[in-house]
LUMLO-205036 format. One record per residue (C-alpha): residue in three letters; x, y, z. Coordinates in nm, 4 decimals, padded with zeros to 6 digits, always signed. Last residue first. Layout:
<rs>
{vexro=ALA, c1=X, c2=Y, c3=Z}
...
</rs>
This chain:
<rs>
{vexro=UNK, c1=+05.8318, c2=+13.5958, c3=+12.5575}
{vexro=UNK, c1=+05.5356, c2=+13.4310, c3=+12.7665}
{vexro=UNK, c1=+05.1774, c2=+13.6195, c3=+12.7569}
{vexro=UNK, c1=+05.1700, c2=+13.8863, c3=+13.0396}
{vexro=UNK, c1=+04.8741, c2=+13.8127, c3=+13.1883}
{vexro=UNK, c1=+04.4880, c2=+13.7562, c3=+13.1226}
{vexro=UNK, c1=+04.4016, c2=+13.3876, c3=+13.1656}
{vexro=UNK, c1=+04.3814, c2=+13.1787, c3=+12.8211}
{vexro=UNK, c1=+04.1005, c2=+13.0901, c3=+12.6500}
{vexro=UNK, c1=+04.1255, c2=+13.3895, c3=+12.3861}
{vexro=UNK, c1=+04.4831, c2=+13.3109, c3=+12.2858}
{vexro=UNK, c1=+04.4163, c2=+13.2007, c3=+11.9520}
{vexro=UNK, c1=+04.6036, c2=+12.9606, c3=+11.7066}
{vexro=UNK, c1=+04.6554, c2=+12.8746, c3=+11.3474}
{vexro=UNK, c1=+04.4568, c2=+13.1693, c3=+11.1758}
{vexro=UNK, c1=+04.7019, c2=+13.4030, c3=+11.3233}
{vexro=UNK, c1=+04.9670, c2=+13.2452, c3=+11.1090}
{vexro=UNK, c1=+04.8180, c2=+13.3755, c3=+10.7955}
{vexro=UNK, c1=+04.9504, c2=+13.1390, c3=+10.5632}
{vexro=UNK, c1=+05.0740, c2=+13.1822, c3=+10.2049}
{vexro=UNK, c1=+05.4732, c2=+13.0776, c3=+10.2398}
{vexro=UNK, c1=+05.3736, c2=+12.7048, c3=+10.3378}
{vexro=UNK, c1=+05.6159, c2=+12.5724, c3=+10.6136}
{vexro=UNK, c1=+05.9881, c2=+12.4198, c3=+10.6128}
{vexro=UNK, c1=+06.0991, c2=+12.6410, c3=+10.2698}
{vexro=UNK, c1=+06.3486, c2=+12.7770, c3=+10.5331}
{vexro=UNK, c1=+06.2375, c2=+13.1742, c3=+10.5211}
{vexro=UNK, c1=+05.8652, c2=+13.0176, c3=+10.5838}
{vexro=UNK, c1=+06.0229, c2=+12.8778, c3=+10.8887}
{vexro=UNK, c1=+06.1970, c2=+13.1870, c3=+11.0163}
{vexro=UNK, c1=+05.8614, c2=+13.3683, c3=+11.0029}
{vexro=UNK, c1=+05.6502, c2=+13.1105, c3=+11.1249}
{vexro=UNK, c1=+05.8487, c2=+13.0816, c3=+11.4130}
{vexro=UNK, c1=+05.9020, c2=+13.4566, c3=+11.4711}
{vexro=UNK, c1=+05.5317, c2=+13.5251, c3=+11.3848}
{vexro=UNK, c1=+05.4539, c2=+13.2678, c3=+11.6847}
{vexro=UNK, c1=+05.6410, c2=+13.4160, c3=+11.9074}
{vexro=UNK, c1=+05.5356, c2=+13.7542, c3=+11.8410}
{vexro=UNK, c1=+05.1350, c2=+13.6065, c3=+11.8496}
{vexro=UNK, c1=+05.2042, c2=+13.5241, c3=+12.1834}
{vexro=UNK, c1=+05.1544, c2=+13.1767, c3=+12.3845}
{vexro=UNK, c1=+05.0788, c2=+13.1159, c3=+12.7618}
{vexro=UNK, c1=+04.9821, c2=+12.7440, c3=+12.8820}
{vexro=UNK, c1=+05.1726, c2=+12.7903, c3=+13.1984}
{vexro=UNK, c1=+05.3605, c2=+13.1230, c3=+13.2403}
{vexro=UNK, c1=+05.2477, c2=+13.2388, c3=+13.5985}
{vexro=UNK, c1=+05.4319, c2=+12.9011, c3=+13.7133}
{vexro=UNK, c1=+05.7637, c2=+13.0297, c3=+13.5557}
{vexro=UNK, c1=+05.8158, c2=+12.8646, c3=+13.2108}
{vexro=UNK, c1=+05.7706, c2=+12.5311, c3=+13.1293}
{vexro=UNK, c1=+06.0911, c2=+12.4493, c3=+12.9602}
{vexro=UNK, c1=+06.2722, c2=+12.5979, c3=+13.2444}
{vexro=UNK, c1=+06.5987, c2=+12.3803, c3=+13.2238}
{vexro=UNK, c1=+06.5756, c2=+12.2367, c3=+13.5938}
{vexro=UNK, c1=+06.1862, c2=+12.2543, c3=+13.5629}
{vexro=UNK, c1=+06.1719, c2=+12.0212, c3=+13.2835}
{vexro=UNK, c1=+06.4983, c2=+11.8030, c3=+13.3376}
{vexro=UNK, c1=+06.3955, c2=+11.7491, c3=+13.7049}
{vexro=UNK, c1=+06.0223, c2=+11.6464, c3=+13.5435}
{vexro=UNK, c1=+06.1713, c2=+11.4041, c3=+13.3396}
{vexro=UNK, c1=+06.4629, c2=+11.2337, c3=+13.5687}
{vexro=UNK, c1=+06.1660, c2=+11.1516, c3=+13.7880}
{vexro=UNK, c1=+05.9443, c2=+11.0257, c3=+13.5339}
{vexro=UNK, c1=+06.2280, c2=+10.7894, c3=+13.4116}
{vexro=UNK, c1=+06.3110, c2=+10.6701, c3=+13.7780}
{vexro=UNK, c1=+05.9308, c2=+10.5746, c3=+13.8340}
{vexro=UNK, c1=+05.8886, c2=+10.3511, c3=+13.5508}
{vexro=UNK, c1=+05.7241, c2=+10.3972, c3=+13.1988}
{vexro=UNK, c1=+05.6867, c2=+10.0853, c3=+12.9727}
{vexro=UNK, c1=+05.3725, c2=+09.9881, c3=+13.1316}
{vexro=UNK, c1=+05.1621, c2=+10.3279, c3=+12.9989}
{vexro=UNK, c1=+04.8585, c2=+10.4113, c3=+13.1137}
{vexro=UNK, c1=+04.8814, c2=+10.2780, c3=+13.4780}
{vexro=UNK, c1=+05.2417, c2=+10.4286, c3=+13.5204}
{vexro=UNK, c1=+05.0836, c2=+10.7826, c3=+13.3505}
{vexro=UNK, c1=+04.8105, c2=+10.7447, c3=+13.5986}
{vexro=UNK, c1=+05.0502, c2=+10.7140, c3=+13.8834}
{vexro=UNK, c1=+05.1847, c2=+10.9738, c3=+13.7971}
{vexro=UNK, c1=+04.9382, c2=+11.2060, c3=+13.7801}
{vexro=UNK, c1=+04.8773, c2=+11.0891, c3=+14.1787}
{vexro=UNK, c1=+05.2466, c2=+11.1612, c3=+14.2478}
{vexro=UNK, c1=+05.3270, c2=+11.4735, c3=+14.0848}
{vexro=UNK, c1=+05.3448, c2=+11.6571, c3=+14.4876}
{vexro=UNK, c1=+05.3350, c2=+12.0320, c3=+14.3823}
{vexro=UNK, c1=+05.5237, c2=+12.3044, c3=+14.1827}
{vexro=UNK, c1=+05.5402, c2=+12.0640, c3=+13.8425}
{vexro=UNK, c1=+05.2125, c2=+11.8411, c3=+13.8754}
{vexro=UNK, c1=+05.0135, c2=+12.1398, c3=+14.0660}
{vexro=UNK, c1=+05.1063, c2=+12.3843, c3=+13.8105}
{vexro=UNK, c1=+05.0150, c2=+12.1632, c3=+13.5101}
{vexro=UNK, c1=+04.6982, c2=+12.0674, c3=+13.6266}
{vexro=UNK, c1=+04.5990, c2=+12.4237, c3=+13.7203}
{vexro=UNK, c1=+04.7144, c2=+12.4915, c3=+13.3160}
{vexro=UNK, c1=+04.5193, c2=+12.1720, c3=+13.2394}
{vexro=UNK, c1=+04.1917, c2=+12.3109, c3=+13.4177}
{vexro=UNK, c1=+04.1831, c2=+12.6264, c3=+13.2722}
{vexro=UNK, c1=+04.2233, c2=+12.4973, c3=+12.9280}
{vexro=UNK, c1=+03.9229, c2=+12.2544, c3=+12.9754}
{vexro=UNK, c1=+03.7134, c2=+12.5028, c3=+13.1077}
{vexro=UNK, c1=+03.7352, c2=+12.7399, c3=+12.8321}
{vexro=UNK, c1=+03.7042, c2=+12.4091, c3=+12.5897}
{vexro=UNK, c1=+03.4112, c2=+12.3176, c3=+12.7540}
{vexro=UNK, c1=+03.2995, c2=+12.7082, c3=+12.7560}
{vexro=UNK, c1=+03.3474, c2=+12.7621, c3=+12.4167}
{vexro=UNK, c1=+03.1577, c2=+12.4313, c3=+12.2538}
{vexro=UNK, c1=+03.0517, c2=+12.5489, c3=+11.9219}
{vexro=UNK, c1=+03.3092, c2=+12.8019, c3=+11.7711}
{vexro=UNK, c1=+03.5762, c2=+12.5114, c3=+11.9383}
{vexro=UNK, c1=+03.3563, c2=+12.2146, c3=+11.7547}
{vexro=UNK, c1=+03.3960, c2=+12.3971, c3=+11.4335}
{vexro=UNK, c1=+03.7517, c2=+12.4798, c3=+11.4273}
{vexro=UNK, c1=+03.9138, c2=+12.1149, c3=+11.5988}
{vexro=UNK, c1=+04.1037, c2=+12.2022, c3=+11.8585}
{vexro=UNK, c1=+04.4815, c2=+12.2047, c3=+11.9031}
{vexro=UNK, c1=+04.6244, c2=+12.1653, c3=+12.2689}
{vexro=UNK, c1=+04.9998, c2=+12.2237, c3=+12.2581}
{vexro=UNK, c1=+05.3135, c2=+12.0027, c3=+12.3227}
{vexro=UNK, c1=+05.5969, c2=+12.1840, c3=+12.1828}
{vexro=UNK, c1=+05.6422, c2=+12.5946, c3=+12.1558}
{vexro=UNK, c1=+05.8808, c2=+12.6443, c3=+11.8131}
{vexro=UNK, c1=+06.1830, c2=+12.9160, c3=+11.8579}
{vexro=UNK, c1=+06.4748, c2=+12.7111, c3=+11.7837}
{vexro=UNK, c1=+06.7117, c2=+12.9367, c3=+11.8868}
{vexro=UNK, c1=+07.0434, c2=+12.6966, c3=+11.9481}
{vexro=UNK, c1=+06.9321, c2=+12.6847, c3=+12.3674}
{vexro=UNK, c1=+06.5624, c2=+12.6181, c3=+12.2156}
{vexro=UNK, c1=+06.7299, c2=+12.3254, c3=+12.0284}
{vexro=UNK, c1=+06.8646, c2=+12.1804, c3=+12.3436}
{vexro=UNK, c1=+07.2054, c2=+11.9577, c3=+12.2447}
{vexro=UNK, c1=+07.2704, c2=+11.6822, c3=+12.5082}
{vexro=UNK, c1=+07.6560, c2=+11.5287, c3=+12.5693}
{vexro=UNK, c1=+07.5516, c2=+11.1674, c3=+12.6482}
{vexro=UNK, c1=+07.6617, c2=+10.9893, c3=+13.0042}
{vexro=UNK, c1=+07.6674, c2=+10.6396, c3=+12.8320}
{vexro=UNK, c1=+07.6205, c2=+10.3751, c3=+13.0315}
{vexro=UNK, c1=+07.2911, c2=+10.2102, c3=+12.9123}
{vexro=UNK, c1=+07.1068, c2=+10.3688, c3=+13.1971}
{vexro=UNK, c1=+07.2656, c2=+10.6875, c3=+13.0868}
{vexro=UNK, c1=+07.1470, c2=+10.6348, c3=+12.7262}
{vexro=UNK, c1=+06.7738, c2=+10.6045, c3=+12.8446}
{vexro=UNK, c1=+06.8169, c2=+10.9327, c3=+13.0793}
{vexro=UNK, c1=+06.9515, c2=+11.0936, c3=+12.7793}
{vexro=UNK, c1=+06.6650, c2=+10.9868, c3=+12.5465}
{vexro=UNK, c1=+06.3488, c2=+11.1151, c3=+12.7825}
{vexro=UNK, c1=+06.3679, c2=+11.4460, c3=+12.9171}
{vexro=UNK, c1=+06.5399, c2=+11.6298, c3=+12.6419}
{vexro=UNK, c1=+06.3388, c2=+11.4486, c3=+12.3874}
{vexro=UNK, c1=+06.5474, c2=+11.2505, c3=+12.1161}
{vexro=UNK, c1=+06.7893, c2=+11.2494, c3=+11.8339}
{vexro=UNK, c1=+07.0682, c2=+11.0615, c3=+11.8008}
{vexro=UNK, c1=+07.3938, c2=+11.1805, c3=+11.6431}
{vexro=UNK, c1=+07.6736, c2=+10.9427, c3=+11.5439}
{vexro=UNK, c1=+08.0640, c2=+10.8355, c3=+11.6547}
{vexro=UNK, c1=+07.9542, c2=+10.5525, c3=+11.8967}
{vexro=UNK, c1=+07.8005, c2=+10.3040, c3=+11.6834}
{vexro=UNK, c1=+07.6699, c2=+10.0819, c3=+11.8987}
{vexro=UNK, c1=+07.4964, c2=+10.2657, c3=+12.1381}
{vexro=UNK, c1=+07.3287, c2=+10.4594, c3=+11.8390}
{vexro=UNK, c1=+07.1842, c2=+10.1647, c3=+11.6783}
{vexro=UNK, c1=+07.0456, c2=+10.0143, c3=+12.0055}
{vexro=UNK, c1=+06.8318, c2=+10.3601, c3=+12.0829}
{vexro=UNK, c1=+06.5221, c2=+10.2252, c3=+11.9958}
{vexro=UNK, c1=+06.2474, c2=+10.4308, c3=+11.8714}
{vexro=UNK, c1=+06.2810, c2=+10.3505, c3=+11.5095}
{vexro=UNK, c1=+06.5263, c2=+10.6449, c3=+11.3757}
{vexro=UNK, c1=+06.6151, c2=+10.6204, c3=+11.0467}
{vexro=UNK, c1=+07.0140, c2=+10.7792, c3=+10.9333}
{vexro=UNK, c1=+07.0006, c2=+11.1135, c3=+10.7812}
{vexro=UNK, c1=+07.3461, c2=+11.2312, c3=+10.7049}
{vexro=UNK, c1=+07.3048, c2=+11.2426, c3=+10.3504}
{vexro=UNK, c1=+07.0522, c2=+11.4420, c3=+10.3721}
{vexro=UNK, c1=+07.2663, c2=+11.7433, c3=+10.4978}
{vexro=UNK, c1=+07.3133, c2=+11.9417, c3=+10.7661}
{vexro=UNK, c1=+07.4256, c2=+12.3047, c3=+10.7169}
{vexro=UNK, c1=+07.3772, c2=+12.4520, c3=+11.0932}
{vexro=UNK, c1=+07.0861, c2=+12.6484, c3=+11.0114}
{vexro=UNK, c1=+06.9751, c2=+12.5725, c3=+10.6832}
{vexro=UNK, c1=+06.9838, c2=+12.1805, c3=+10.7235}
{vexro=UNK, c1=+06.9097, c2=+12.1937, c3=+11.0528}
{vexro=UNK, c1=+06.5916, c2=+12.4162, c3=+11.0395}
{vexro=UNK, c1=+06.4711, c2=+12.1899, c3=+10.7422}
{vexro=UNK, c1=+06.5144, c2=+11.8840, c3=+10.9802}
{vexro=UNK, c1=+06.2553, c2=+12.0308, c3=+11.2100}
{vexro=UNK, c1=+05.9626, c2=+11.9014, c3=+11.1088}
{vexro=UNK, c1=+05.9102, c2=+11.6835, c3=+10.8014}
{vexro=UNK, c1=+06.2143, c2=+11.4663, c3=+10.9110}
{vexro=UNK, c1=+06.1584, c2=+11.4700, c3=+11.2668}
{vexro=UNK, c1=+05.8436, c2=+11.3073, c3=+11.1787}
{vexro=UNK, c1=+06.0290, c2=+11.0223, c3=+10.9727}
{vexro=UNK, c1=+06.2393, c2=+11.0127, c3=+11.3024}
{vexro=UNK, c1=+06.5997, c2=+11.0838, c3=+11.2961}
{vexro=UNK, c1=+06.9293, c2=+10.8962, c3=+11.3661}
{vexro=UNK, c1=+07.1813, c2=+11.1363, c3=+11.2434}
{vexro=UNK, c1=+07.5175, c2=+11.0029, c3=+11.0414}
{vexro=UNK, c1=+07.8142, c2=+11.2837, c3=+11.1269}
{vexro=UNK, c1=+07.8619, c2=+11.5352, c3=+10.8520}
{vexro=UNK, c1=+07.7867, c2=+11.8637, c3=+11.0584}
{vexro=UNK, c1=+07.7685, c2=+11.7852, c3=+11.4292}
{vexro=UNK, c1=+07.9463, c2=+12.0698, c3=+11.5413}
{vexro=UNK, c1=+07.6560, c2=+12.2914, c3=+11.4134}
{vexro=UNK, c1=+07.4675, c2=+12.1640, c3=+11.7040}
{vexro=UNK, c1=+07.7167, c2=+12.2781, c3=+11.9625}
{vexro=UNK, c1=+08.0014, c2=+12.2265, c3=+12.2022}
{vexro=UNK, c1=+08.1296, c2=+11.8837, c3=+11.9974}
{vexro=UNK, c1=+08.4238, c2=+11.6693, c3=+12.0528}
{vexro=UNK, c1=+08.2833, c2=+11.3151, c3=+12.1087}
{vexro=UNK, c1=+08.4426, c2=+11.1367, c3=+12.3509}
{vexro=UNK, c1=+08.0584, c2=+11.1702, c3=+12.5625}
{vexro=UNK, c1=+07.8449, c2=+11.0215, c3=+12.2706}
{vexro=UNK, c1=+07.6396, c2=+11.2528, c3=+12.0866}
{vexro=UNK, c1=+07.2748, c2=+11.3958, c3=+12.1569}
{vexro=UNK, c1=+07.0396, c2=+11.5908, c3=+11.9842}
{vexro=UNK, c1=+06.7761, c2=+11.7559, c3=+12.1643}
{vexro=UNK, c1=+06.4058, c2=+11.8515, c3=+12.1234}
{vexro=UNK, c1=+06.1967, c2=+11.9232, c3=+12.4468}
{vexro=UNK, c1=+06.0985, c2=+12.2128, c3=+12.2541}
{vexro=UNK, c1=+06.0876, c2=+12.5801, c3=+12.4863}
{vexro=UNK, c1=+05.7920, c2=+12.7140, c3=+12.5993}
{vexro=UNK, c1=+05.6470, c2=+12.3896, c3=+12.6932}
{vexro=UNK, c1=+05.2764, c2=+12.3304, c3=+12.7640}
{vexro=UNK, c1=+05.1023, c2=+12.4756, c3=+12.5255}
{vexro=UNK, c1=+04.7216, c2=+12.6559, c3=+12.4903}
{vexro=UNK, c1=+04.4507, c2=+12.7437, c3=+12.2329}
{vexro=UNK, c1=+04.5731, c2=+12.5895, c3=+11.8724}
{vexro=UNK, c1=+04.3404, c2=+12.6289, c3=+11.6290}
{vexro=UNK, c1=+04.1944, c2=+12.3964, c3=+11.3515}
{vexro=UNK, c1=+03.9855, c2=+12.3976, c3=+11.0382}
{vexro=UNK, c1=+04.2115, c2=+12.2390, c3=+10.7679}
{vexro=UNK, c1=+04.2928, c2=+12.3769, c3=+10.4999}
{vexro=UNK, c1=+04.6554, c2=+12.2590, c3=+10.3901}
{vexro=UNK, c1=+04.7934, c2=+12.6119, c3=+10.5000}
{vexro=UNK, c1=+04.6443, c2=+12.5718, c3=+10.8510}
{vexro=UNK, c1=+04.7191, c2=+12.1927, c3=+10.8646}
{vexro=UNK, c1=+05.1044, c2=+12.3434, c3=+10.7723}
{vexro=UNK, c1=+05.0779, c2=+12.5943, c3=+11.0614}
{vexro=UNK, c1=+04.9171, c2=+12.3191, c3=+11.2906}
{vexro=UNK, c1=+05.1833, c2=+12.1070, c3=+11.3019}
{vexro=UNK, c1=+05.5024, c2=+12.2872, c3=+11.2887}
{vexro=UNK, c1=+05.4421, c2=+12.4733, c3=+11.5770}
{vexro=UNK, c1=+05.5291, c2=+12.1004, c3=+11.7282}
{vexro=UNK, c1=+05.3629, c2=+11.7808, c3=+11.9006}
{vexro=UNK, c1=+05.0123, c2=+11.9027, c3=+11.8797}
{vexro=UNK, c1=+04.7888, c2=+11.7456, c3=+12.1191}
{vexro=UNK, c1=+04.4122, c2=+11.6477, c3=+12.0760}
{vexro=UNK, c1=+04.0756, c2=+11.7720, c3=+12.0671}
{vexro=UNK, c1=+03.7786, c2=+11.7343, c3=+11.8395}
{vexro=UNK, c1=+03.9025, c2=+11.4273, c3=+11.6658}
{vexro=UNK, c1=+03.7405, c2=+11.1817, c3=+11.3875}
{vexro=UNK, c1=+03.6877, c2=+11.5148, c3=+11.2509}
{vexro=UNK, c1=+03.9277, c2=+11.4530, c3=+10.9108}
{vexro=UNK, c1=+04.1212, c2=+11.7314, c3=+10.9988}
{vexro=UNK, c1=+04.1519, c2=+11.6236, c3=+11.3576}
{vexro=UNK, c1=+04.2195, c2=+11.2703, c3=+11.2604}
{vexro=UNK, c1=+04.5321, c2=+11.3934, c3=+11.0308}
{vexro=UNK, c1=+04.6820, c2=+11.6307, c3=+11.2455}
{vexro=UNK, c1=+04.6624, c2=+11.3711, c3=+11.5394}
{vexro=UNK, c1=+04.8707, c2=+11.1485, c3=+11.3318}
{vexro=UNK, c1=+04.9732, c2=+10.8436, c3=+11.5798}
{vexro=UNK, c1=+05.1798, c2=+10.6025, c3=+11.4598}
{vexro=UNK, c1=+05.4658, c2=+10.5597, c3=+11.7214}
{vexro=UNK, c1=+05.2430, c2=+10.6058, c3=+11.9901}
{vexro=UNK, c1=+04.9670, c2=+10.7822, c3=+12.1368}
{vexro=UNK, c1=+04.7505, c2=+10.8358, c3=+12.4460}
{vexro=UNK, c1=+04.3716, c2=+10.8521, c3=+12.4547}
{vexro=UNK, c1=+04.2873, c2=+11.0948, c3=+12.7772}
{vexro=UNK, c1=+03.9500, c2=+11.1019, c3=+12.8972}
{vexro=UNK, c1=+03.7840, c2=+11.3573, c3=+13.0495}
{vexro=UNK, c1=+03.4104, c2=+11.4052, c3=+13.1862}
{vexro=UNK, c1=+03.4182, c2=+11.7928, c3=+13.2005}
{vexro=UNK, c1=+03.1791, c2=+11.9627, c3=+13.4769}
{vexro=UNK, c1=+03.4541, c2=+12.2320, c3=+13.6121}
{vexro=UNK, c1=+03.5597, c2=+12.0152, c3=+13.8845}
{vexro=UNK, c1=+03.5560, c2=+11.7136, c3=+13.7232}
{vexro=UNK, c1=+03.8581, c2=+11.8544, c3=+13.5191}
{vexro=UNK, c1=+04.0331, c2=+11.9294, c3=+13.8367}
{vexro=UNK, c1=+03.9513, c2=+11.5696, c3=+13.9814}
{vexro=UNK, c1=+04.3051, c2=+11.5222, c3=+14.1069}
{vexro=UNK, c1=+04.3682, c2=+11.2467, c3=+13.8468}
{vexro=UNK, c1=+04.2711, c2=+11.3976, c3=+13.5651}
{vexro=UNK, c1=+04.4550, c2=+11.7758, c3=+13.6055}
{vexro=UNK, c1=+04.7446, c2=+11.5410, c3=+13.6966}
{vexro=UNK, c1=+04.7456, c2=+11.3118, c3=+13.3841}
{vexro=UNK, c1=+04.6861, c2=+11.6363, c3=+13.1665}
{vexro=UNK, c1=+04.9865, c2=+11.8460, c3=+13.3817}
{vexro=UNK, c1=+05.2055, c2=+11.5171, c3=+13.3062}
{vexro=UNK, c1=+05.1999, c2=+11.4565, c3=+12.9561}
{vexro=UNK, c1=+05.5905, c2=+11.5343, c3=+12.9091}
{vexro=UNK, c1=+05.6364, c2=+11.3447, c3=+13.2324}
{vexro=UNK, c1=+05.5195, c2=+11.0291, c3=+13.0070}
{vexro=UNK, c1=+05.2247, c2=+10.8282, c3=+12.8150}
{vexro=UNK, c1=+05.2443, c2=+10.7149, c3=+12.5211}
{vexro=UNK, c1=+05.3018, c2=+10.9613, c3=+12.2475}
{vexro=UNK, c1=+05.1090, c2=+11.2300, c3=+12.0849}
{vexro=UNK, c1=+04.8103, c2=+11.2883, c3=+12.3331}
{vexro=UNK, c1=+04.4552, c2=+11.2436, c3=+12.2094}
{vexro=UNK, c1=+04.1876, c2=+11.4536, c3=+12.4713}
{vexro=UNK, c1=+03.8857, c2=+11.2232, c3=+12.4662}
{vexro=UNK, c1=+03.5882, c2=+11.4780, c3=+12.6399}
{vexro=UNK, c1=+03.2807, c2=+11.3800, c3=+12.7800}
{vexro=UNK, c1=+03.0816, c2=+11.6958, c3=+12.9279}
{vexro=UNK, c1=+02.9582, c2=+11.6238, c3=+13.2723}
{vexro=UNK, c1=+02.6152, c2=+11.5765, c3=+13.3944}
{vexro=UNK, c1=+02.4370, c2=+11.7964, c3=+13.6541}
{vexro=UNK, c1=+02.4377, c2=+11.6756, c3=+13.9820}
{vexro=UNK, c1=+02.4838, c2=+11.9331, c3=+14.1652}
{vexro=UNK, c1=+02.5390, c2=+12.2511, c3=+13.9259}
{vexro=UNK, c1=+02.8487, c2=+12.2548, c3=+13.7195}
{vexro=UNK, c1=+03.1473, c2=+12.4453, c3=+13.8187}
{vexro=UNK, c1=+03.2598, c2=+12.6823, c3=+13.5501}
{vexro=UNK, c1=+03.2341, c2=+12.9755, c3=+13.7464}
{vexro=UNK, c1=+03.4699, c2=+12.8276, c3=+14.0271}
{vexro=UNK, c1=+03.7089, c2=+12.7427, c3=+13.7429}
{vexro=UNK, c1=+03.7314, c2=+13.0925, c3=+13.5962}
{vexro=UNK, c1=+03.7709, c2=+13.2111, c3=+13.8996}
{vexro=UNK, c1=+04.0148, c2=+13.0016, c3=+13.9733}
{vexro=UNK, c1=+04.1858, c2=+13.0486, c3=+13.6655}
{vexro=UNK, c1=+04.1780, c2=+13.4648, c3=+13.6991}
{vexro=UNK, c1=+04.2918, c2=+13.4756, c3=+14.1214}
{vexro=UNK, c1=+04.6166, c2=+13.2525, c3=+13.9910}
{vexro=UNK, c1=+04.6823, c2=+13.4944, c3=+13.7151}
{vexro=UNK, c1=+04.6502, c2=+13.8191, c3=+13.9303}
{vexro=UNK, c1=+04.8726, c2=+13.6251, c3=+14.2040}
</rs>
């Protein structure tokens, strides 16, 4: 109750005066639009970032997006950071950025096998062919490799369509935990699913990053903005999600109703959110433990100060998420 009493305060405060104008904001998501964007879509569609005098419009991805890249080059002020990954190694490359909120505690990442195959864990997979991302690659392959002794010559490209995989039934995909499986079921195949978090992958996933110098000079719009996408994300998950939805439908035709079903039951059935109290929380524990394990790996630089890559000063006053 503490938490809820904070953001609405902090919303009520921010509330412009009558007719003053709004503050335009384009918020860049990674990828098209989906479930995984939901609490954004929501906070848009049910006027909570009109509500606290923001103007916002949200530019989704794709397959070539690079939010890192625009944000370090200031062609972006605001934008979504797909892994912890992201802005530690924009941190230790120099750029000026900050992450101030996620959505998922836990990684949507997954790898999935085909149901005859006899695996009960990631390090089961060992040897098979992997169809990975060129992202993947630079992210979280390093964590495989160490972790569960993967190897390069596994690595198989992954271009978004699952075809490859169908076909040849004794490899790995990977995918998001609320997106690939339902794909593969629709194709037949009931897929055993891997969670990363569930193997101790300790990365948050889906984040707002800021650019440095337009966060120092725009506090309250990005105070405001924060509040309203944690409110956003409450009222998509513990609410009716239909009118963010619908956005996400209008933004993005290859989306259907089934799929953004399937996606939020997979979110809130395996608690990648956290509890409702939790939304948008970070700590600097967690983040030491990532950056930690990573630097360990080779996956990250070994000379960054992992404080300067995110901030928790926008976010309501609580018990931060373990």
């Amino acid at each position: 109750m503490k938490n809820i009493l904070i953001i609405l305060f902090s919303l009520v405060a921010a509330v412009p005066a009558l007719g003053a104008e709004r503050t335009a904001i384009t918020f860049a998501t990674d990828w098209k639009a989906q479930a995984e964007h939901g609490g954004f879509y929501q906070a848009l569609a049910k006027g909570f970032y009109r509500d606290v005098g923001l103007d916002v419009t949200i530019r989704p991805g794709g397959p070539q997006s690079d939010n890192p890249r625009l944000l370090a080059a200031g062609a972006l002020d605001i934008a979504m950071a797909s892994n912890s990954f992201q802005p530690i190694n924009m941190v230790g490359a120099g750029a000026d950025v900050k992450v101030v909120m996620t959505s998922f505690q836990k990684d949507p990442q997954v790898l999935m096998v085909h149901p005859h195959v006899e695996a009960t864990s990631i390090a089961d997979l060992k040897g098979r062919p992997v169809f990975i991302s060129d992202a993947a690659r630079a992210a979280f392959w390093p964590w495989l490799t160490a972790r569960f002794g993967f190897e390069s010559r596994q690595v198989r490209k992954y271009n978004y369509s699952l075809a490859p995989w169908l076909v040849n039934k004794e490899t790995v995909q990977e995918g998001y935990l609320s997106s690939e499986p339902f794909t593969a079921s629709q194709q037949g195949v009931n897929a055993k699913v891997f969670l990363f978090a569930d193997a101790g992958y300790p990365g948050y996933a889906g984040m707002v990053m800021v650019r440095g110098a337009y966060l120092r000079g725009n506090q309250d719009t990005v105070s405001a903005f924060v509040a309203a996408t944690i409110k956003g994300w409450q009222d998509y998950l513990w609410n009716d999600p239909l009118e963010g939805n619908n956005l996400i439908l209008q933004d993005n035709p290859e989306m259907t109703p089934e799929l953004l079903a399937f996606a939020i039951r997979s979110i809130k059935e395996n608690d990648m959110v956290g509890s409702r109290d939790q939304v948008g929380q970070m700590t600097p524990e967690r983040w030491e433990r990532f950056y930690n394990e990573m630097s360990a790996l080779d996956a990250v630089p070994s000379d960054v100060d992992v404080a300067d890559a995110f901030t928790l000063e926008f976010l309501p006053e609580s018990e931060h998420s373990p």
